[in-house]
VOPAGU-2260 file (C-alpha; in pm, 1 decimal, decimal comma):
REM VOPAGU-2260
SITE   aa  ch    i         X         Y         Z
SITE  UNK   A    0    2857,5    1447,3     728,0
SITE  UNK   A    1    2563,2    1255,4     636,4
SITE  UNK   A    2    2416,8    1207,5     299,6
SITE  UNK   A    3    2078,5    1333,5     187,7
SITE  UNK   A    4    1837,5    1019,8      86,8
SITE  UNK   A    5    1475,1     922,2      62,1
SITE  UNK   A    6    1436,8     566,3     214,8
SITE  UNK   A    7    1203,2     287,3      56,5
SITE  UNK   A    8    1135,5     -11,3     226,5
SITE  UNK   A    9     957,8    -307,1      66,6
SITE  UNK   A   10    1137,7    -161,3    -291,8
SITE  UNK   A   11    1113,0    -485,9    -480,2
SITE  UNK   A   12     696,4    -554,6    -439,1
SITE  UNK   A   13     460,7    -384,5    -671,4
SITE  UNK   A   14     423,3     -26,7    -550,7
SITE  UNK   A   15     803,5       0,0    -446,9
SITE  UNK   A   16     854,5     -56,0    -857,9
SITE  UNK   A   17     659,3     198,6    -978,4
SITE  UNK   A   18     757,1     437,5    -672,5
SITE  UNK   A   19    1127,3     420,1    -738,7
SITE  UNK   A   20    1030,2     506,5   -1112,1
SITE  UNK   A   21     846,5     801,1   -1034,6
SITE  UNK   A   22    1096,8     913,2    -770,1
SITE  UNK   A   23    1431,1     859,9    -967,8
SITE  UNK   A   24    1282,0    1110,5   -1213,1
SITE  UNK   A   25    1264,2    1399,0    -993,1
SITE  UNK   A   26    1612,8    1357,1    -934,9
SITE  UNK   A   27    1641,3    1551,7    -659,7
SITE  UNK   A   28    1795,3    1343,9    -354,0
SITE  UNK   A   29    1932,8     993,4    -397,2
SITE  UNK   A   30    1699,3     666,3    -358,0
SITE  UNK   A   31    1852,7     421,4     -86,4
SITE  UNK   A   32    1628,8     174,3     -41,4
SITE  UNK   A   33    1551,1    -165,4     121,4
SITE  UNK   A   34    1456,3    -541,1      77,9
SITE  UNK   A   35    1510,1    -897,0     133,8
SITE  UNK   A   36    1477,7    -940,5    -288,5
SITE  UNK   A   37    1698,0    -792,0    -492,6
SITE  UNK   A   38    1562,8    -524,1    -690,7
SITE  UNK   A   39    1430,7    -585,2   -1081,1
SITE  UNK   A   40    1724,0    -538,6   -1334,1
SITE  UNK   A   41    1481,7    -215,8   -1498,7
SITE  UNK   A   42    1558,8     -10,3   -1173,2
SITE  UNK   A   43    1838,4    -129,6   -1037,0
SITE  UNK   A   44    2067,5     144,7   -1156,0
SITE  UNK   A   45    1823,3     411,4    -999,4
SITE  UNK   A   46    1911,9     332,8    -620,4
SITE  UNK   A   47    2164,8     223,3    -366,0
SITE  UNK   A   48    1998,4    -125,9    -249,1
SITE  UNK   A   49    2042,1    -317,3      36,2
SITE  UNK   A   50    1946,5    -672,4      18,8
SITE  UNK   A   51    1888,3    -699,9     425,1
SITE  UNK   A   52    1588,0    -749,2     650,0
SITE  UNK   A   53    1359,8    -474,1     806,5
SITE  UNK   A   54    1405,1    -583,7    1109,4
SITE  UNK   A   55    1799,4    -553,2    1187,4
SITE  UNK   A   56    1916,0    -323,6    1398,4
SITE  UNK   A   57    2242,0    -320,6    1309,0
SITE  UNK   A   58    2161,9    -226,5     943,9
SITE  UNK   A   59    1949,6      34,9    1051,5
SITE  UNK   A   60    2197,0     186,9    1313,6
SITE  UNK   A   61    2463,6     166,8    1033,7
SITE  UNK   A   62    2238,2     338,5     767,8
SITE  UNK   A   63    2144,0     622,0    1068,5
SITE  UNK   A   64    2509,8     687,1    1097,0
SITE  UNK   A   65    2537,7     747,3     684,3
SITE  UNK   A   66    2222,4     908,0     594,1
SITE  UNK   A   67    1986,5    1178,0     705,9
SITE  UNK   A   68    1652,2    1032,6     538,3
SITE  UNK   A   69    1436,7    1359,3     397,8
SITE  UNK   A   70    1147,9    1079,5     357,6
SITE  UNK   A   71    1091,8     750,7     450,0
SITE  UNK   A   72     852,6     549,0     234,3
SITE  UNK   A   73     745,1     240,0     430,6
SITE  UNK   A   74     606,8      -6,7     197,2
SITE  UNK   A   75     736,2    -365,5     367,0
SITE  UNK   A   76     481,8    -558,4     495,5
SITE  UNK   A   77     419,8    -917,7     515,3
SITE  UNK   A   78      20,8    -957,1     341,4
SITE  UNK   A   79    -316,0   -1025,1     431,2
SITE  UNK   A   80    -329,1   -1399,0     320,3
SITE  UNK   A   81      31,0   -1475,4     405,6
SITE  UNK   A   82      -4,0   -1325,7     720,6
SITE  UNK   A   83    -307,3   -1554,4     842,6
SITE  UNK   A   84     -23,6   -1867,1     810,3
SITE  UNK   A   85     203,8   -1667,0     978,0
SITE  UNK   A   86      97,4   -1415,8    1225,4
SITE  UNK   A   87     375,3   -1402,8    1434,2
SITE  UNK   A   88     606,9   -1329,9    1122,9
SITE  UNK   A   89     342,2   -1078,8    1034,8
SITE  UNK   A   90     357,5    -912,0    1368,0
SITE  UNK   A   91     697,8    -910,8    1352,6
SITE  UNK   A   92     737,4    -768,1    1032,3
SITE  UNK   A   93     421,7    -501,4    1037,1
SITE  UNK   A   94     443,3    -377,1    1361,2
SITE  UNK   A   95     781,3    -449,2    1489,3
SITE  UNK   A   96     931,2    -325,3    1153,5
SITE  UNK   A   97     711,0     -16,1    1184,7
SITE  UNK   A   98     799,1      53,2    1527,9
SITE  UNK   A   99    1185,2      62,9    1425,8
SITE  UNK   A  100    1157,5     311,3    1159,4
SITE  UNK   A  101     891,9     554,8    1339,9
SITE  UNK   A  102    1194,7     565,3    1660,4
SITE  UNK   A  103    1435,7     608,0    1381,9
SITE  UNK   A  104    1270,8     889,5    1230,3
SITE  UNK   A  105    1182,0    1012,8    1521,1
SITE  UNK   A  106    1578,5    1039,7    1675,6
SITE  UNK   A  107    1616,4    1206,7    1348,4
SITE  UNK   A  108    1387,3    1439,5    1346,5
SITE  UNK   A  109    1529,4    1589,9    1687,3
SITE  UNK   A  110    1860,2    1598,6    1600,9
SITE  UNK   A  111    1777,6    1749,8    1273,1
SITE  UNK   A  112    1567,8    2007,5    1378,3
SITE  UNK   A  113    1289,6    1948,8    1139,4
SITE  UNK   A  114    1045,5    1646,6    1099,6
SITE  UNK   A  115    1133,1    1372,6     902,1
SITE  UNK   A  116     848,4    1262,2     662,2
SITE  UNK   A  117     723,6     927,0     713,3
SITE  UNK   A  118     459,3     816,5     432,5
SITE  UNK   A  119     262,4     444,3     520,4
SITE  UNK   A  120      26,4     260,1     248,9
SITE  UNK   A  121    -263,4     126,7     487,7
SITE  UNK   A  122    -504,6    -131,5     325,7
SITE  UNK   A  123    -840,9    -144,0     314,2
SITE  UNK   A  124    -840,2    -424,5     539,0
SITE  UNK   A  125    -786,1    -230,8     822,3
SITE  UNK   A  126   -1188,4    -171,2     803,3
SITE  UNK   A  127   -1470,5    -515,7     906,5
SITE  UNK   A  128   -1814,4    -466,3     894,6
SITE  UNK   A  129   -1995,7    -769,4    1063,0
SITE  UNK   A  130   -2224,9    -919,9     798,0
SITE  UNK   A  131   -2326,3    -861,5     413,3
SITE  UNK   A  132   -2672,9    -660,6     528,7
SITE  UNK   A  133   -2412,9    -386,0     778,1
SITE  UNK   A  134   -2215,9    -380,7     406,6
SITE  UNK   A  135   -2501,5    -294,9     205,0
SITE  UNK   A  136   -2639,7     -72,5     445,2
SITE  UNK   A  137   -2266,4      95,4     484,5
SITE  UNK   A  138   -2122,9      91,3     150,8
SITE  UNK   A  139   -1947,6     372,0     163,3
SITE  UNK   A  140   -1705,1     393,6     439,3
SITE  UNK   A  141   -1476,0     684,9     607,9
SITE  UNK   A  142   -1191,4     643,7     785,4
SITE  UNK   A  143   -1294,2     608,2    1133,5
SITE  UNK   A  144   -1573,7     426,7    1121,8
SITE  UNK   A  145   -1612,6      -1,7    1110,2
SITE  UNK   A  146   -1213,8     -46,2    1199,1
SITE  UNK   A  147   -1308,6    -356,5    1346,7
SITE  UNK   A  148   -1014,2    -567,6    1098,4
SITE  UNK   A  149   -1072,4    -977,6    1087,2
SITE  UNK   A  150    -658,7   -1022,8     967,3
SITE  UNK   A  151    -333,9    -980,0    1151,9
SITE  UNK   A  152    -258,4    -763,1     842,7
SITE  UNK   A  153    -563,6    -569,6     872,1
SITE  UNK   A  154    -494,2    -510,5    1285,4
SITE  UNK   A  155    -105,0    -423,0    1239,3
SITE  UNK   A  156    -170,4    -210,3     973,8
SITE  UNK   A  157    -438,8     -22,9    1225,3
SITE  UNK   A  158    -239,2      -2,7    1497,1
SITE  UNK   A  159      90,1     141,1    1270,7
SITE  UNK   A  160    -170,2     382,5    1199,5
SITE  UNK   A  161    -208,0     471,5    1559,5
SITE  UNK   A  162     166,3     440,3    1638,9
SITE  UNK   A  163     222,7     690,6    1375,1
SITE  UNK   A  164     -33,5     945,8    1510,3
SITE  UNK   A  165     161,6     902,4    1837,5
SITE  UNK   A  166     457,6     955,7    1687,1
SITE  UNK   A  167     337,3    1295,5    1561,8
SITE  UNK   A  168     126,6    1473,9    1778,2
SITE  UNK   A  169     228,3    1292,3    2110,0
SITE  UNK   A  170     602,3    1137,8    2092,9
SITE  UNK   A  171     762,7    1290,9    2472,9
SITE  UNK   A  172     506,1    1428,4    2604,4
SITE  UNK   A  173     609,0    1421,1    2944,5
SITE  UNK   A  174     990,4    1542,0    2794,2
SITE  UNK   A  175    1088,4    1879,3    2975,4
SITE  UNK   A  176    1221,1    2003,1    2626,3
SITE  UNK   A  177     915,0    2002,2    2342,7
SITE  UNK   A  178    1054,8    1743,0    2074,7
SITE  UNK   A  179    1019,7    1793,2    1660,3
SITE  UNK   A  180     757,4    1501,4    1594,4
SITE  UNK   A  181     757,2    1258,9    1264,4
SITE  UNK   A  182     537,3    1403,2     991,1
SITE  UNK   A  183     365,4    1066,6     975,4
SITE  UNK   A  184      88,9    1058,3     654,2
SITE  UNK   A  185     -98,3     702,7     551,0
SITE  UNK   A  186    -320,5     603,2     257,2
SITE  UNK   A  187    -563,3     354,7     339,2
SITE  UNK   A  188    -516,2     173,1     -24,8
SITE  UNK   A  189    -794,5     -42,1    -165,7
SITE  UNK   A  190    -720,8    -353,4    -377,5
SITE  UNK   A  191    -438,5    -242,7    -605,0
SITE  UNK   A  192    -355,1    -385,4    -978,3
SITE  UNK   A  193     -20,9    -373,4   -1134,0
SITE  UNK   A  194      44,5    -436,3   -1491,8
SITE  UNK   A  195     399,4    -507,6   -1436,0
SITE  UNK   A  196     413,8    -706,0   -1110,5
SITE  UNK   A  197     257,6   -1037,3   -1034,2
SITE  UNK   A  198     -13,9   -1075,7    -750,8
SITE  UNK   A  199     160,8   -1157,5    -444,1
SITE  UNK   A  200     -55,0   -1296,2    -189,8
SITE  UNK   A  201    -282,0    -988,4    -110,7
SITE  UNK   A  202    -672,7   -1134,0     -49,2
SITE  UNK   A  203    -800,5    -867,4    -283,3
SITE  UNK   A  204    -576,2   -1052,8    -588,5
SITE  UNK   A  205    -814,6   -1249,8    -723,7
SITE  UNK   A  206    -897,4    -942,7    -970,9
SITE  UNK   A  207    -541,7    -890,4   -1120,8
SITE  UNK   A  208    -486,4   -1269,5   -1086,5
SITE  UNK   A  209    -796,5   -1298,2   -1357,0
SITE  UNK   A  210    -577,8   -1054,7   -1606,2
SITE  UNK   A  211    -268,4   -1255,0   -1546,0
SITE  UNK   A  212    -435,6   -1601,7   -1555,6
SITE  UNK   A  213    -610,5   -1469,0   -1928,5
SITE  UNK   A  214    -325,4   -1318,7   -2063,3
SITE  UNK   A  215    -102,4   -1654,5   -2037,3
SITE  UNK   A  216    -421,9   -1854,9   -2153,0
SITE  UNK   A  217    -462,9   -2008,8   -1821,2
SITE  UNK   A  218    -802,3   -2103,2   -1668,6
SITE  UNK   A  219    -853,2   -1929,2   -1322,2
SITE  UNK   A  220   -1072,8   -2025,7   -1003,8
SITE  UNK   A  221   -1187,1   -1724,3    -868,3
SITE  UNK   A  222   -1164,2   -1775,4    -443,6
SITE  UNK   A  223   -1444,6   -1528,6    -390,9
SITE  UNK   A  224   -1839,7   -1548,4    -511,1
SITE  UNK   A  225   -1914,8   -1388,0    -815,0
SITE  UNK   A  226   -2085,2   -1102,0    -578,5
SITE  UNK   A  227   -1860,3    -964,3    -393,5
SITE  UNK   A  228   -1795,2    -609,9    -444,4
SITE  UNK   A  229   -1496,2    -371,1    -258,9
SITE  UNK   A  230   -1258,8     -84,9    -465,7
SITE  UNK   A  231    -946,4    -139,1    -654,4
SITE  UNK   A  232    -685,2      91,4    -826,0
SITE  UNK   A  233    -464,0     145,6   -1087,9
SITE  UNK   A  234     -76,7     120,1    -976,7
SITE  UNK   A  235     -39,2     468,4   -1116,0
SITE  UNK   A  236    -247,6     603,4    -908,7
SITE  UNK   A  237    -138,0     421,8    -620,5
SITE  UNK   A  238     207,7     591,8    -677,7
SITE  UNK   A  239      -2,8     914,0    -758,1
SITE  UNK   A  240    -108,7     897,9    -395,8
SITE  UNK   A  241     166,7     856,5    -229,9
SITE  UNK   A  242     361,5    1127,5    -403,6
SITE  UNK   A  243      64,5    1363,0    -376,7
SITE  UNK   A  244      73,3    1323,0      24,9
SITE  UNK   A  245     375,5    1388,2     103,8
SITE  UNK   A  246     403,2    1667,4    -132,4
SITE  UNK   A  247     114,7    1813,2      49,3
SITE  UNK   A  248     179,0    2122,7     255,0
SITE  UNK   A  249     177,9    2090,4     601,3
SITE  UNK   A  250    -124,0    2329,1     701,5
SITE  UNK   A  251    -314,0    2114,4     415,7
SITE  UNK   A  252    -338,7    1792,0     613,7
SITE  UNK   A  253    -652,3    1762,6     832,2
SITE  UNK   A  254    -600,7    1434,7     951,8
SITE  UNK   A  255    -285,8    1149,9     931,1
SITE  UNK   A  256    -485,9     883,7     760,3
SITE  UNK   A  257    -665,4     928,6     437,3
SITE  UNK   A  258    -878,6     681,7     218,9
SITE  UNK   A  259    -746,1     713,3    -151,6
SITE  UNK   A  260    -968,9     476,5    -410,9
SITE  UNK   A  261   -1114,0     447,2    -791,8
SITE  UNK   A  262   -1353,9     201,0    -861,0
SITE  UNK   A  263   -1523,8     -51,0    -689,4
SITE  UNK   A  264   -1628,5    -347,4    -921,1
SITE  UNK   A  265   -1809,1    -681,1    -829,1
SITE  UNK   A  266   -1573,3    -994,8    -913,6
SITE  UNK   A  267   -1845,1   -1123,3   -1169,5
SITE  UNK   A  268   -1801,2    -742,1   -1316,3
SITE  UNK   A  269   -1448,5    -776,9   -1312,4
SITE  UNK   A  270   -1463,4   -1065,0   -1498,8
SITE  UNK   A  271   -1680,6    -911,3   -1770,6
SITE  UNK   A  272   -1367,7    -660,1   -1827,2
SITE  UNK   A  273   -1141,3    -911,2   -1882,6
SITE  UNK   A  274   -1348,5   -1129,3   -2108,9
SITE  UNK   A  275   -1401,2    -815,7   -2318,5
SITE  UNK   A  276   -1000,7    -791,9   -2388,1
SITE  UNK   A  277    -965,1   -1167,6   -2354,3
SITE  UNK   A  278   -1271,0   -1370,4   -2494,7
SITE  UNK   A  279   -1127,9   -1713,4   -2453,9
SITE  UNK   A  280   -1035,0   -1702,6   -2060,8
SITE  UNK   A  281   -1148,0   -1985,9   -1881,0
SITE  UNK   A  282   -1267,7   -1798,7   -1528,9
SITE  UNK   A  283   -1496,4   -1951,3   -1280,2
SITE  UNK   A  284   -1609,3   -1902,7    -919,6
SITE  UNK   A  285   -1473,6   -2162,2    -681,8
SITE  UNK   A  286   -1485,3   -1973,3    -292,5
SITE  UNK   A  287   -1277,5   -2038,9     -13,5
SITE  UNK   A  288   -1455,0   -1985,8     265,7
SITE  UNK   A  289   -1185,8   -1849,3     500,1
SITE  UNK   A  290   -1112,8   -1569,6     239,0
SITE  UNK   A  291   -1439,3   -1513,3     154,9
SITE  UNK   A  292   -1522,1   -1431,2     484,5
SITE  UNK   A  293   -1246,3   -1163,8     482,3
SITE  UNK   A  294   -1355,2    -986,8     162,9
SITE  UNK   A  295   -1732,6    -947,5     301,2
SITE  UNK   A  296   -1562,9    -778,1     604,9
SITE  UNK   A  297   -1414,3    -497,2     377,2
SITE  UNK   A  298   -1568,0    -184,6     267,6
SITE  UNK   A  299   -1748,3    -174,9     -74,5
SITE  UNK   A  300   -1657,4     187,4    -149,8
SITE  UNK   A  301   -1398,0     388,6      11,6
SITE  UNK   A  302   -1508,7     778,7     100,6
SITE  UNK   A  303   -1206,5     960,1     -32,0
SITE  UNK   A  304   -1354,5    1303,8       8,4
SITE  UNK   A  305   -1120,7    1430,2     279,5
SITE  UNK   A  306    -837,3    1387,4      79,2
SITE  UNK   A  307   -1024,2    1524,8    -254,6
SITE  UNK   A  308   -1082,6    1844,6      26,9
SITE  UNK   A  309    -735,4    1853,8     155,5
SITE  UNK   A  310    -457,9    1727,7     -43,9
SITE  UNK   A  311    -637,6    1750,6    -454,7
SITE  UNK   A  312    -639,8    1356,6    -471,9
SITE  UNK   A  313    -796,8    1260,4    -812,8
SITE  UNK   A  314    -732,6     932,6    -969,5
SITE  UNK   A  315    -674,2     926,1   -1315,5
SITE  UNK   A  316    -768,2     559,2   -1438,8
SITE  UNK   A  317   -1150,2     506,0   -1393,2
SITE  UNK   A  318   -1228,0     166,1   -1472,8
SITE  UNK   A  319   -1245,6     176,7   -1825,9
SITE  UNK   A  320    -909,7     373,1   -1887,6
SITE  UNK   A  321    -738,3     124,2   -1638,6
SITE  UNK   A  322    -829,3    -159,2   -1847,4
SITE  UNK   A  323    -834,8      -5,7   -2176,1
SITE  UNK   A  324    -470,1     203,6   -2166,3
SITE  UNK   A  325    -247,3      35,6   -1891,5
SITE  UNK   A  326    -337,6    -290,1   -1773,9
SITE  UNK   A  327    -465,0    -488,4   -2112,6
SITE  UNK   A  328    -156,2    -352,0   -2317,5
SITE  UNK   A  329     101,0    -390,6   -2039,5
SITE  UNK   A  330      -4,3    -747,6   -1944,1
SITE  UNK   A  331     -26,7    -880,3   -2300,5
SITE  UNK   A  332     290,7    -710,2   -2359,5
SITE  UNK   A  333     462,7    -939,7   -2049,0
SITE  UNK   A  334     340,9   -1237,4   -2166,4
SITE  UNK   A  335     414,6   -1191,7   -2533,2
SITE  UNK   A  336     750,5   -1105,7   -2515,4
């Protein structure tokens, strides 16, 4: 008989943290989830880990055998800048991973009966507009339009999106029996901030690398001019998302791939908020050129309205309550203790 479990890949980065908080608190079926890294000592006792890689079979035939995954939660991806070094790893580890887990689900969902829910954080770097007058002009951008992505990271993460519409609406087509399709949902995240997680090699971290770098009294050079604008988030609300998707009912969802975002804020703004809580950070502008030219590809705004319309998505932390209530007190908190 196999066990009940949600599945989280990618548990130790910064949203698989916070998600196995806000999960372990329902209580309702047991966390197993998944990583090269062991998990932090705060959440270890909330989960059955498994310190493997993403991309073994054998672990993943073994854990099909034991479990019967209600949800899968796929956060593991190699990032934007990491991936540029390494985009074979990348494409290994975005796609190929991807592809694993979507069969996986799939096989389960048939021989369950029912779909198995499969939620994916996207990235905001799945979108590139051409030049700085087609951003201006387009600053607000919905899902379909400008996916035109200048990383590996951004292109796997578009084309997971597209494998997991297959998956849904298309897997065995051509089977003579009809087969019970993945309930595949993504989130197409902007930059995201975490309070209790260091920055780990997305291109949109120069913002919480400015908190971090203040809050140990470090000076920071920031690798993008002081102009460019796109949208971050709060953590919490990045968690908020993903638990308000798949808790969506099914007749709700208009579409598999929904922007979520908060605030957009120019890095020279961004700045401004952290000299407000930190007066004596040392922050200036020094631009790498390669990155640069990634960040003017993404969107400056996000158009969330379909998932306002379908699913209730609200963010709670505007810009002011993100700084002001969770990421000041946390970050001064990590450093101080």
């Amino acid at each position: 008989m196999r066990k009940k479990a949600i599945l989280i890949t990618g548990a130790a980065g910064e949203i698989g943290h916070a998600l196995i908080e806000a999960l372990a608190k329902t209580g309702d079926i047991p966390l197993l989830t998944l990583d090269l890294d062991p998990l932090p000592e705060d959440i270890r006792e909330l989960t059955t880990h498994w310190e493997a890689d993403i991309l073994d079979q054998k672990l993943l035939d073994r854990l099909v055998s034991e479990y019967e995954f209600e949800v899968i939660y796929h956060l593991a991806a190699l990032l934007s800048t990491r991936g540029e070094f390494s985009p074979g790893a990348a494409h290994q580890v975005n796609v190929n991973g991807t592809m694993q887990l979507l069969r996986l689900a799939a096989e389960q969902s048939e021989w369950r009966r029912k779909p198995v829910q499969f939620i994916f954080p996207s990235s905001i770097a799945v979108y590139g507009l051409p030049d700085l007058e087609t951003k201006t002009q387009y600053a607000r951008v919905r899902e379909w339009e400008w996916n035109y992505p200048r990383t590996m990271y951004g292109a796997n993460k578009l084309y997971c999106e597209l494998l997991g519409v297959y998956f849904s609406e298309h897997y065995r087509q051509l089977a003579a029996e009809q087969s019970t399709m993945v309930d595949f949902r993504a989130v197409r995240f902007p930059g995201l901030i975490s309070a209790f997680t260091v920055p780990s090699g997305g291109t949109s971290d120069y913002g919480p690398e400015m908190l971090h770098a203040a809050a140990k009294g470090e000076p920071y050079g920031c690798f993008v001019r002081p102009d460019v604008r796109i949208p971050f988030m709060a953590m919490p609300d990045a968690v908020k998302s993903l638990l308000a998707l798949a808790a969506a009912p099914t007749e709700a969802i208009g579409q598999r791939v929904y922007n979520v975002t908060s605030f957009s804020l120019s890095a020279e703004e961004f700045k401004q908020w952290v000299l407000k809580f930190f007066p004596a950070a040392q922050i200036d502008f020094t631009p790498d050129v390669k990155r640069q030219t990634i960040v003017d590809s993404w969107a400056a705004e996000m158009d969330d309205s379909a998932a306002r319309r379908d699913w209730g998505w609200q963010p709670d932390y505007d810009v002011q309550r993100a700084f002001e209530e969770y990421l000041v007190p946390n970050i001064k908190k990590r450093y101080q203790d």
